[in-house]
Backbone as numpy.savetxt, mean C-alpha at the origin, in Angstrom:
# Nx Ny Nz CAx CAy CAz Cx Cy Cz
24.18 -13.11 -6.06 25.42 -13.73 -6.47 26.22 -14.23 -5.28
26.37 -13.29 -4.39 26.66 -13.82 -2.97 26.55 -15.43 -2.38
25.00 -15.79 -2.57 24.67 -17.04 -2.60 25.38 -18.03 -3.24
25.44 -18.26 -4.41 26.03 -18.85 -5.76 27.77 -19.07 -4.96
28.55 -18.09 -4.55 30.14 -17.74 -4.31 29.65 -18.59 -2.91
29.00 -18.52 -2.43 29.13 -19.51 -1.12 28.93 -20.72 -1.32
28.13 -21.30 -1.76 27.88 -22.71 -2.15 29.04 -23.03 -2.84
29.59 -22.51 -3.50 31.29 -23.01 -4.37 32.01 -22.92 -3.10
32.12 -22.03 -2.16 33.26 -22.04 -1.52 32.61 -22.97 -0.18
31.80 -23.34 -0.26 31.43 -24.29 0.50 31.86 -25.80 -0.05
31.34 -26.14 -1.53 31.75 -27.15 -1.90 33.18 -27.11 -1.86
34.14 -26.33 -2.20 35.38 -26.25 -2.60 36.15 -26.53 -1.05
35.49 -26.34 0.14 36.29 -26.91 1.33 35.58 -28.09 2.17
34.26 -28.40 1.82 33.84 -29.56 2.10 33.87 -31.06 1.25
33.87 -30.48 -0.20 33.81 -31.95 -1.00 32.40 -32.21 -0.76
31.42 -31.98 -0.33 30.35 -32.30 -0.09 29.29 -31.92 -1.07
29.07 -32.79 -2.10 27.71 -32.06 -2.93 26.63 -32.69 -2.71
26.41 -33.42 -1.63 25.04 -33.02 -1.21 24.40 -31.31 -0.58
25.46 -30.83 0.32 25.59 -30.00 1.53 25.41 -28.44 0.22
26.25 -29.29 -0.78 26.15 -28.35 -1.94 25.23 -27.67 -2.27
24.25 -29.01 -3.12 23.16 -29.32 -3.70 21.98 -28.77 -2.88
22.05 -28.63 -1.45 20.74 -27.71 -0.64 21.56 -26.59 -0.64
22.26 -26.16 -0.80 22.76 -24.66 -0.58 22.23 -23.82 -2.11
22.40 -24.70 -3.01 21.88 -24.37 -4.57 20.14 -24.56 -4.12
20.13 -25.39 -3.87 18.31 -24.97 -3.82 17.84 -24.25 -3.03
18.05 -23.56 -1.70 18.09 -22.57 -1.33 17.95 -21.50 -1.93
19.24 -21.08 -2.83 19.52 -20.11 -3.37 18.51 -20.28 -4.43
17.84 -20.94 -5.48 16.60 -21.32 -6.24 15.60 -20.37 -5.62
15.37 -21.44 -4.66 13.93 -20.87 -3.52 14.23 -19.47 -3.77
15.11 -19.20 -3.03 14.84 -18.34 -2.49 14.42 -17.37 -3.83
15.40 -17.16 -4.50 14.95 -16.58 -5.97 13.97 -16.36 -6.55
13.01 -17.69 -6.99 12.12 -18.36 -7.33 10.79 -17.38 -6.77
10.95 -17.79 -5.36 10.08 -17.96 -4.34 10.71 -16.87 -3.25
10.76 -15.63 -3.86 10.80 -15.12 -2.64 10.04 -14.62 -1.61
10.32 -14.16 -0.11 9.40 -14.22 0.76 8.23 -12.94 0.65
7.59 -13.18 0.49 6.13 -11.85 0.68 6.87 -10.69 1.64
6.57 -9.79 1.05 7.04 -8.12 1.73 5.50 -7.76 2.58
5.96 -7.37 3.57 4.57 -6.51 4.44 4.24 -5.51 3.71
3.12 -4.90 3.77 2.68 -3.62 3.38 3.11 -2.78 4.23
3.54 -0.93 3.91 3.92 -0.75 4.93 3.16 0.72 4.77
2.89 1.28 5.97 2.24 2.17 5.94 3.73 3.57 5.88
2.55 4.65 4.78 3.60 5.57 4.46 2.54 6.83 4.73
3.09 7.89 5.28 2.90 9.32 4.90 3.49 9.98 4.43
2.84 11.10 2.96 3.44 11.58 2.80 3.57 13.21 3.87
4.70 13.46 3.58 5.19 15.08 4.50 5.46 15.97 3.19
4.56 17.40 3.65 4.53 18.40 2.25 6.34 18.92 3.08
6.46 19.03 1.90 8.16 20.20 1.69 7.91 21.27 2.51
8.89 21.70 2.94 8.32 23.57 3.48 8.30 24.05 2.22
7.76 25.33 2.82 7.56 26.15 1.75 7.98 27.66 2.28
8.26 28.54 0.91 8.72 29.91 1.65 7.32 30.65 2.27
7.65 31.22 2.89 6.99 31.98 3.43 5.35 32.64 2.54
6.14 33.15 1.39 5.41 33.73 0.28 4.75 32.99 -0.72
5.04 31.60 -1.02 4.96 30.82 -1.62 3.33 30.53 -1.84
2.77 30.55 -3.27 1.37 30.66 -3.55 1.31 28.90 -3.28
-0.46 29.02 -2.80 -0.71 27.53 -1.87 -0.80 26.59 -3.26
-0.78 25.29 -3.29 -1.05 24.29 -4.13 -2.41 23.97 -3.83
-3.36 24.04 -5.07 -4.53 23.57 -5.09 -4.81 22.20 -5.48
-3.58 21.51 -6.27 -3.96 19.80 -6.82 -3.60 19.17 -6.23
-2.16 19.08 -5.19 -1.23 18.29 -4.87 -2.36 17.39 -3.71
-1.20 16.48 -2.74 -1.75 15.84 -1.91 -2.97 16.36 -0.82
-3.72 16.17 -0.71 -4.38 16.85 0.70 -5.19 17.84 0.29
-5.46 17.82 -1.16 -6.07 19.16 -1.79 -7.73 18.90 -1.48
-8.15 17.28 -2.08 -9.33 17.19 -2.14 -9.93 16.50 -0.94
-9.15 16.51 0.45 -9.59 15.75 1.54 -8.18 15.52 2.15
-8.75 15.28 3.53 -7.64 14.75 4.11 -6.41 13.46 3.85
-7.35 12.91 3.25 -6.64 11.29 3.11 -6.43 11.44 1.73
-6.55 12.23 0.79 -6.50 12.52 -0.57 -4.59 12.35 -0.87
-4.10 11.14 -1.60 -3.03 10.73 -1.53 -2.06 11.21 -0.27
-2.68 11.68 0.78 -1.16 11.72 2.01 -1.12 10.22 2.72
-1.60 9.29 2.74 -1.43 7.92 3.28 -1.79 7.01 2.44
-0.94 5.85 2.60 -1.08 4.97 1.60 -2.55 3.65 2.70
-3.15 2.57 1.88 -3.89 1.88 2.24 -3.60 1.18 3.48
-2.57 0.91 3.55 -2.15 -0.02 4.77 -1.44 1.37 5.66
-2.12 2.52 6.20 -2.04 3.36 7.65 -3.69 3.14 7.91
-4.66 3.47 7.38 -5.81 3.11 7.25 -6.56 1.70 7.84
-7.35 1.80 8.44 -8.29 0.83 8.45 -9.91 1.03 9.15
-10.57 0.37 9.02 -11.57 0.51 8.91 -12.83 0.26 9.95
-13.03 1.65 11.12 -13.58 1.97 12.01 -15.19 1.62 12.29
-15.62 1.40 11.09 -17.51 1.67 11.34 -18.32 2.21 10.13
-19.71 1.83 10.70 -20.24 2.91 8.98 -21.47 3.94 10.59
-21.56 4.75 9.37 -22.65 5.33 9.93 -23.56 5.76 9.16
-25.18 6.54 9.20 -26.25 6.94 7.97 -26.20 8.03 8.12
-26.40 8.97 7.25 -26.56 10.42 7.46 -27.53 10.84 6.24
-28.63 11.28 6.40 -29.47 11.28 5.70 -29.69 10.45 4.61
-29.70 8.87 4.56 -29.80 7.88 3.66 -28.93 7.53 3.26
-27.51 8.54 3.56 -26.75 7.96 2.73 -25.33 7.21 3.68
-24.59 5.99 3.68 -23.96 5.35 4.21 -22.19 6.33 4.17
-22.04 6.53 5.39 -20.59 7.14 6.03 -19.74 5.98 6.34
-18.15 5.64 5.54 -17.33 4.82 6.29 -16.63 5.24 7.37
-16.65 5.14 8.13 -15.45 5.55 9.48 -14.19 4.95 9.42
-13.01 5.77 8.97 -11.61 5.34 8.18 -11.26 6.10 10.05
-9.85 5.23 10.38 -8.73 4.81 11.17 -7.75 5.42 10.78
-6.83 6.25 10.70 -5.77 6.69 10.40 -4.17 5.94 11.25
-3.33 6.39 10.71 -2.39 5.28 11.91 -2.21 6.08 12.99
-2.49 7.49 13.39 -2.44 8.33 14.63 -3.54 8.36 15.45
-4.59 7.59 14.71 -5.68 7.48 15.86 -6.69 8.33 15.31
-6.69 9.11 14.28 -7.72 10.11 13.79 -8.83 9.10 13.15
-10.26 9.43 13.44 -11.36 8.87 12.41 -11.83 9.65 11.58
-11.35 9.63 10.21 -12.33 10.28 8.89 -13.73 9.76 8.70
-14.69 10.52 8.12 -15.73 10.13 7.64 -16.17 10.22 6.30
-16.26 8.91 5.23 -16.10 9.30 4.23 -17.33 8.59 3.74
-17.92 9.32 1.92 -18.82 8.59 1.42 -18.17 8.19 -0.22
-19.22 7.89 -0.68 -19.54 7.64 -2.37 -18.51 8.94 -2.83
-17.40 8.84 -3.67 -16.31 9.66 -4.00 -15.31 10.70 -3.51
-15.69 9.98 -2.03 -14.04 11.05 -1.00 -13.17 10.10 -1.81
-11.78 10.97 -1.65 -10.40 10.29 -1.78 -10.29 9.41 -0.72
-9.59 8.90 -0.93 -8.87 7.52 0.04 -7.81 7.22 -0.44
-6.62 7.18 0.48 -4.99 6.23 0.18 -4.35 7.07 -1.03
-3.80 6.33 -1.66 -2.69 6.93 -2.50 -3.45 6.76 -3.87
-2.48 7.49 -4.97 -2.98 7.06 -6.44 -4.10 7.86 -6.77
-4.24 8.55 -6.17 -5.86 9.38 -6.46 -6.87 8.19 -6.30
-6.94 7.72 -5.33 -7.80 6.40 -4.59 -9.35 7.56 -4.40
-10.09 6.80 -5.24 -11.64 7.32 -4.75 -12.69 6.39 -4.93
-13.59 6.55 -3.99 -14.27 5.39 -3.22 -15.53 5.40 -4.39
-15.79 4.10 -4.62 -16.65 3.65 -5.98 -18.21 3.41 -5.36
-17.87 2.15 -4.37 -18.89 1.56 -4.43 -18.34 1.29 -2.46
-19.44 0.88 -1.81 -19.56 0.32 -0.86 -20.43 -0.40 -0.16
-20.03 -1.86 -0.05 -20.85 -2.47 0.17 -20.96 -3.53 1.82
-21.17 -4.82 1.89 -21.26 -5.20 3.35 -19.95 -5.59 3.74
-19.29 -6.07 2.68 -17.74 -6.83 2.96 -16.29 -5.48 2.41
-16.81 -4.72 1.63 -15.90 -4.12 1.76 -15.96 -2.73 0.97
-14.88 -1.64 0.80 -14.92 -0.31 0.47 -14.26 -0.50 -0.86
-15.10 -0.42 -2.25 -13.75 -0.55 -3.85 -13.54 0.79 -3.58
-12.43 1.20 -4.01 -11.55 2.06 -4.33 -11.05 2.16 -5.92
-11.21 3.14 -6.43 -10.52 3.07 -7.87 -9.54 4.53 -7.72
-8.12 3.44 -8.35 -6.57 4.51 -8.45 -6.22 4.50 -9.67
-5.45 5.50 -9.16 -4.78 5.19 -10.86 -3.51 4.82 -11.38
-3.22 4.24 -11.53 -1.71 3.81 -11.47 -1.24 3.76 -12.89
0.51 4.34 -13.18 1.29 4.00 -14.42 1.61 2.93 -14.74
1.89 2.05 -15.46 2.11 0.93 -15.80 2.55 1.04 -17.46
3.60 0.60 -17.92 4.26 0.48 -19.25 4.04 2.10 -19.43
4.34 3.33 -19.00 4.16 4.34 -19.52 2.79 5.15 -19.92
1.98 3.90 -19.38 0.34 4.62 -19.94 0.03 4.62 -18.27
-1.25 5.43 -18.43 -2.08 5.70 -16.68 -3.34 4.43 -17.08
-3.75 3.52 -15.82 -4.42 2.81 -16.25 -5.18 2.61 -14.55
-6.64 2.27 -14.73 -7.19 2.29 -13.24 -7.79 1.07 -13.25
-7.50 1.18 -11.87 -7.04 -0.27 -10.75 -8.00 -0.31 -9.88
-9.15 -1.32 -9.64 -10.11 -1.50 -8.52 -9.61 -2.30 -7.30
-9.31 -1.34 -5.73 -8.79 -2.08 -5.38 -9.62 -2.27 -4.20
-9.87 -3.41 -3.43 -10.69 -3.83 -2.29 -10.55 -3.33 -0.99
-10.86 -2.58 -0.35 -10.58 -2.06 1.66 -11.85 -2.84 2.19
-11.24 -4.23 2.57 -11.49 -5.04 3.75 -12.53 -3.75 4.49
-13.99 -4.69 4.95 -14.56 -3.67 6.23 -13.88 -4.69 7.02
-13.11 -4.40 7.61 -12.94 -5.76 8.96 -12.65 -4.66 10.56
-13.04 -4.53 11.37 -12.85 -3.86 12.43 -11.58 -4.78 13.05
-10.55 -3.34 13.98 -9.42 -4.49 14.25 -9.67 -4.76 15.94
Protein backbone atom coordinates (compact mmCIF):
# COMPACT_ATOMS: atom_id res chain seq x y z
CA UNK A 1 0.00 0.00 0.00
CA UNK A 2 2.95 2.13 0.72
CA UNK A 3 3.63 2.05 -3.02
CA UNK A 4 0.08 3.07 -4.20
CA UNK A 5 0.32 6.43 -1.24
CA UNK A 6 3.51 7.37 -3.05
CA UNK A 7 2.64 7.47 -6.53
CA UNK A 8 -0.51 9.79 -5.38
CA UNK A 9 1.68 11.86 -3.42
CA UNK A 10 3.97 11.96 -6.12
CA UNK A 11 1.35 12.82 -8.66
CA UNK A 12 -0.31 15.23 -6.24
CA UNK A 13 3.09 17.48 -6.14
CA UNK A 14 4.34 16.87 -9.57
CA UNK A 15 1.20 17.00 -11.90
CA UNK A 16 3.07 14.54 -13.74
CA UNK A 17 1.18 11.37 -14.94
CA UNK A 18 3.53 10.09 -16.90
CA UNK A 19 6.21 10.00 -13.79
CA UNK A 20 2.88 8.67 -12.30
CA UNK A 21 2.02 6.08 -14.66
CA UNK A 22 5.78 4.24 -14.14
CA UNK A 23 5.49 4.55 -10.51
CA UNK A 24 1.98 2.48 -10.92
CA UNK A 25 3.71 -0.01 -13.05
CA UNK A 26 6.33 -0.54 -10.86
CA UNK A 27 4.17 -1.08 -8.16
CA UNK A 28 2.21 -3.83 -10.77
CA UNK A 29 5.63 -5.45 -11.41
CA UNK A 30 6.55 -5.54 -8.68
CA UNK A 31 3.35 -7.31 -7.31
CA UNK A 32 2.75 -9.27 -10.27
CA UNK A 33 6.24 -10.26 -10.66
CA UNK A 34 7.88 -10.44 -7.70
CA UNK A 35 11.60 -11.00 -7.32
CA UNK A 36 12.69 -14.84 -6.73
CA UNK A 37 13.72 -15.47 -2.94
CA UNK A 38 17.17 -17.46 -2.47
CA UNK A 39 16.97 -20.68 -0.85
CA UNK A 40 18.31 -20.49 2.37
CA UNK A 41 20.01 -22.93 4.24
CA UNK A 42 18.47 -23.79 7.77
CA UNK A 43 19.42 -25.96 10.81
CA UNK A 44 17.44 -27.18 12.91
CA UNK A 45 18.83 -26.80 16.93
CA UNK A 46 17.16 -29.55 19.42
CA UNK A 47 15.69 -27.50 22.65
CA UNK A 48 17.63 -28.37 25.82
CA UNK A 49 16.42 -30.71 27.64
CA UNK A 50 16.30 -31.49 31.49
CA UNK A 51 18.67 -33.35 32.65
CA UNK A 52 16.29 -36.42 33.26
CA UNK A 53 14.38 -36.04 30.35
CA UNK A 54 13.59 -39.55 28.43
CA UNK A 55 15.55 -39.36 24.81
CA UNK A 56 13.24 -38.84 21.63
CA UNK A 57 13.29 -41.71 19.33
CA UNK A 58 11.17 -40.02 16.14
CA UNK A 59 12.09 -36.47 16.19
CA UNK A 60 14.86 -34.89 13.98
CA UNK A 61 18.20 -36.76 13.84
CA UNK A 62 16.53 -39.99 14.94
CA UNK A 63 17.00 -41.91 11.68
CA UNK A 64 20.46 -40.37 10.52
CA UNK A 65 22.24 -37.50 10.70
CA UNK A 66 20.72 -35.38 8.04
CA UNK A 67 17.27 -36.94 8.95
CA UNK A 68 15.18 -33.50 8.89
CA UNK A 69 18.07 -31.33 10.86
CA UNK A 70 19.04 -29.43 7.46
CA UNK A 71 17.10 -28.29 4.90
CA UNK A 72 18.29 -29.04 0.92
CA UNK A 73 20.02 -25.95 0.20
CA UNK A 74 23.00 -26.54 3.44
CA UNK A 75 23.73 -29.70 1.46
CA UNK A 76 25.42 -30.37 -1.62
CA UNK A 77 26.81 -32.83 -3.38
CA UNK A 78 30.47 -34.24 -2.81
CA UNK A 79 30.97 -37.59 -4.93
CA UNK A 80 29.64 -41.16 -5.25
CA UNK A 81 31.46 -44.00 -4.15
CA UNK A 82 30.80 -48.34 -4.51
CA UNK A 83 30.69 -50.34 -1.61
CA UNK A 84 29.96 -53.70 -2.30
CA UNK A 85 27.84 -53.03 -5.60
CA UNK A 86 26.05 -50.80 -4.19
CA UNK A 87 26.42 -46.83 -5.12
CA UNK A 88 27.29 -44.28 -1.86
CA UNK A 89 26.38 -40.41 -2.40
CA UNK A 90 28.92 -38.21 -0.67
CA UNK A 91 26.52 -35.29 0.82
CA UNK A 92 28.47 -31.74 1.88
CA UNK A 93 27.01 -30.35 4.85
CA UNK A 94 27.32 -26.42 5.26
CA UNK A 95 30.17 -27.05 8.12
CA UNK A 96 32.24 -28.99 5.96
CA UNK A 97 31.09 -32.53 7.21
CA UNK A 98 30.76 -35.42 4.34
CA UNK A 99 27.82 -37.94 4.91
CA UNK A 100 27.63 -41.09 3.13
CA UNK A 101 24.43 -42.05 2.00
CA UNK A 102 22.50 -44.84 -0.06
CA UNK A 103 19.03 -46.16 -1.50
CA UNK A 104 16.68 -44.87 1.67
CA UNK A 105 18.98 -42.71 4.14
CA UNK A 106 17.09 -39.55 5.10
CA UNK A 107 18.14 -36.45 3.47
CA UNK A 108 17.01 -32.57 4.12
CA UNK A 109 13.84 -31.78 5.62
CA UNK A 110 10.19 -33.26 5.33
CA UNK A 111 11.22 -36.74 6.07
CA UNK A 112 13.33 -36.44 2.66
CA UNK A 113 14.39 -40.12 1.70
CA UNK A 114 16.47 -40.97 -1.12
CA UNK A 115 14.41 -43.00 -3.94
CA UNK A 116 16.38 -43.45 -6.72
CA UNK A 117 19.87 -42.37 -7.88
CA UNK A 118 21.01 -41.86 -10.88
CA UNK A 119 23.92 -40.00 -13.27
CA UNK A 120 22.37 -36.42 -13.13
CA UNK A 121 20.91 -36.48 -9.96
CA UNK A 122 19.70 -37.80 -6.22
CA UNK A 123 15.22 -38.01 -6.18
CA UNK A 124 14.33 -37.51 -2.89
CA UNK A 125 10.74 -38.18 -1.76
CA UNK A 126 9.13 -35.71 1.29
CA UNK A 127 6.36 -35.24 2.56
CA UNK A 128 4.76 -32.23 2.71
CA UNK A 129 1.08 -30.69 4.07
CA UNK A 130 -0.74 -29.02 1.62
CA UNK A 131 -4.69 -28.05 1.99
CA UNK A 132 -4.60 -29.99 5.34
CA UNK A 133 -3.84 -33.43 3.80
CA UNK A 134 0.07 -34.98 3.86
CA UNK A 135 0.94 -35.48 0.26
CA UNK A 136 4.58 -36.65 -1.28
CA UNK A 137 6.69 -34.60 -3.31
CA UNK A 138 9.62 -35.94 -5.66
CA UNK A 139 12.17 -33.62 -5.35
CA UNK A 140 15.53 -33.48 -7.57
CA UNK A 141 19.40 -33.01 -5.69
CA UNK A 142 21.42 -31.78 -8.61
CA UNK A 143 24.80 -34.22 -8.64
CA UNK A 144 26.74 -31.09 -9.56
CA UNK A 145 30.17 -30.84 -7.61
CA UNK A 146 30.83 -27.13 -6.46
Amino acid sequence: MAWIANCIVEYMITRNSVSTLACIAAFLAMTLFPPATHAECVRWTPPKKAPNAAPEFDGPGAFGVLHNTVTLDCLSYAGSIEKNGVEHVLIRDETGTVHQLRLGSYMGENNGVIMKIDAAAIHIKQLVRRNGRAEEIDVKFAKRTK
